[in-house]
N, C-alpha and C positions, 0 to 999 in steps of 0.2 A: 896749184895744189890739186883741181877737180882733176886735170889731163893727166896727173900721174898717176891717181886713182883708175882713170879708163884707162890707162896704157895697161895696168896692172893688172885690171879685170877684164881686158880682151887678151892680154898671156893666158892668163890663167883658161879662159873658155875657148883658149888654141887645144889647151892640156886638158882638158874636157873632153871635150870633142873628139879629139884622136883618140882618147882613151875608149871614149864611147863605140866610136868606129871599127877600131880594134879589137873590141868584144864581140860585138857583131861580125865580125868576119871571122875570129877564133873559133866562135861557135859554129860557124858553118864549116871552117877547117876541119873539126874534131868530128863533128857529122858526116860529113863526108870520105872522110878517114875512115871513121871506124866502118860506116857501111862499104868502103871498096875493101878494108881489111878479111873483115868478118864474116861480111856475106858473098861478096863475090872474089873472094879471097887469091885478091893479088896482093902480088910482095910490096911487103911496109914501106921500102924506103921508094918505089916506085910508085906506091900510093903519095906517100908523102910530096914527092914532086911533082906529079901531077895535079894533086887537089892545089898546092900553094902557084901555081903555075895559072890557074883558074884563079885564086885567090887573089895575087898579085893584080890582076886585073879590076876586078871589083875592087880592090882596094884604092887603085889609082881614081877609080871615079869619086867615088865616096870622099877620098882624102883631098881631090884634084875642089870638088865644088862646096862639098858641107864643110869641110877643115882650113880649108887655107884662102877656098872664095877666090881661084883662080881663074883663068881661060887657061883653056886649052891650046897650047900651044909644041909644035911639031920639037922645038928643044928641049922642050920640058918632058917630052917621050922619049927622046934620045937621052937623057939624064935618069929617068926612069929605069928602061930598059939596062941602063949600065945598073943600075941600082940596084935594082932584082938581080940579074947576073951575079954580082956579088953576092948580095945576101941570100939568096937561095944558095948557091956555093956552099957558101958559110955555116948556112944552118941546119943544113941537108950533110955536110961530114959531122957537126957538132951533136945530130937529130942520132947519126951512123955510131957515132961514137957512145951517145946514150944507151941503146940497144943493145950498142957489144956487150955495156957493164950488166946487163939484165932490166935494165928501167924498161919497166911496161909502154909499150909505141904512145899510148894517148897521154900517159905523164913525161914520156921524151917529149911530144910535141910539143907541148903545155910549157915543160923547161926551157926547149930551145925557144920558143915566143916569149915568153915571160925576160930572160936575159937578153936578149936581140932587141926587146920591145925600144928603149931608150934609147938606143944606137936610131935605130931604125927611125924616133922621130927625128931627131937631131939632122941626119941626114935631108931628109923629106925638108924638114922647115927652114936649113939653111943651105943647101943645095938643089935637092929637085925643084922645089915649089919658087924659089929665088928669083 
């Protein structure tokens, strides 16, 4: 009975933690954003892939040691690497497609992480980090 309780409550401070993570790097997404937006005003959607490109990286550490308590391993880069591929793909036409309809760039961003967000652990916890 105690071990299903800890199975239970190290799920749940997986979903913590990434949540937490994720925040932390949204924030810096959106910061970063809006100062290449605003201030030194390159175009949005080149903004937006270049900050999540920086992003993606910082994520992999963060996510690679405090979230999932992995080593670093050269497969687990090459499963990354496809990961982002994809999901930048994905959220960068879905980011394009926000824009078209008039959603302001920092609440596109905001949407496209927010919908992607679940996907994206699912992936991480049972493919990249696996």
């Amino acid at each position: 009975m105690q071990s299903f309780f800890l199975t239970k409550l190290r799920q749940y401070l997986v979903w913590v933690k990434y949540l937490l993570t994720s925040v932390f790097v949204y924030i810096y997404i959106l910061a970063a954003i809006y100062v290449l937006v605003d201030f030194l005003l390159i175009d949005k959607v080149l903004a937006y892939i270049t900050v999540y490109i920086t992003a993606y990286v910082m994520e992999y550490t963060l996510t690679l040691r405090l979230v999932f308590n992995e080593q670093h391993r050269w497969r687990k880069v090459l499963k990354y690497v496809t990961y982002v591929a994809i999901f930048l793909g994905l959220s960068t036409l879905f980011y394009k497609l926000l824009l078209s309809v008039g959603i302001y760039y920092l609440l596109a961003t905001l949407v496209a992480a927010i919908v992607l967000m679940p996907v994206r652990f699912l992936v991480n916890k049972y493919w990249v980090y696996r």
